[in-house]
N, C-alpha and C positions, 0 to 999 in steps of 0.2 A: 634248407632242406637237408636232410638226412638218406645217405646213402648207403648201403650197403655193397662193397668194391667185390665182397665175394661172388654176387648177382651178376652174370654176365650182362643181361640186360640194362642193370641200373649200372654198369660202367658205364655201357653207350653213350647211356643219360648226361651222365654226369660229366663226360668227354663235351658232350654237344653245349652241355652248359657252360663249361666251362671257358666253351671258345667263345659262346657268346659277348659271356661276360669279356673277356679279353678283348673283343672287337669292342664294345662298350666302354672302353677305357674305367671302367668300375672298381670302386675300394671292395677290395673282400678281404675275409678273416676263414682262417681254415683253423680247423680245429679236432682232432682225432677222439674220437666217443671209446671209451672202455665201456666195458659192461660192468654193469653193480655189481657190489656183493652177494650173496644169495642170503637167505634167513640162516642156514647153516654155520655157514659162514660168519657171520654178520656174529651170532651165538656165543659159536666156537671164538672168539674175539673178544668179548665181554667175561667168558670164562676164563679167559689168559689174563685179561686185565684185573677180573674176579681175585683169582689166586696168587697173584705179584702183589695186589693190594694188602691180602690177608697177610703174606709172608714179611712184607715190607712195614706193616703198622700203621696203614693210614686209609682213608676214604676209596670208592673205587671213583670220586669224581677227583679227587686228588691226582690219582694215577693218568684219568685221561687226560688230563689239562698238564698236569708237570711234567708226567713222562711219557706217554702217547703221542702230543701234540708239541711241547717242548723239545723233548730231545731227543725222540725217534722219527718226527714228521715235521720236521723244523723248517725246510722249504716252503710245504705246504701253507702251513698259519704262519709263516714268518709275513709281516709288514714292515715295508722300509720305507722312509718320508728323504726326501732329497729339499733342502731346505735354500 
């Protein structure tokens, strides 16, 4: 389920669940929700990446993958294998 903390009411909720679960000796996974990008935004993003492509001399799918995802969000799409 999905809560909203700022809701006074859905804290209650989410208090009373929580002890439930606790009393239930239960595996849970907590997890913090950001909010997406907006279309604006999302745009405004593709135009940054637009014009570092044009300036730099290469594709704009070039830029998201080598330098978008490589070397500015590298935590993010990084994979590590423990062997």
């Amino acid at each position: 389920m999905i809560y909203d903390l700022k809701n006074e009411y859905q804290v209650v909720e989410f208090k009373e669940y929580v002890s439930k679960l606790i009393e239930s000796k239960s595996i849970v996974e907590l997890k913090k929700k950001s909010p997406n990008r907006s279309l604006s935004q999302n745009a405004y993003l593709h135009l940054i990446l637009g014009y570092f492509a044009c300036e730099y001399g290469c594709s704009l799918d070039e830029v998201k993958i080598d330098f978008y995802k490589r070397v500015c969000n590298k935590v993010i799409f990084e994979r590590t294998m423990i062997n």
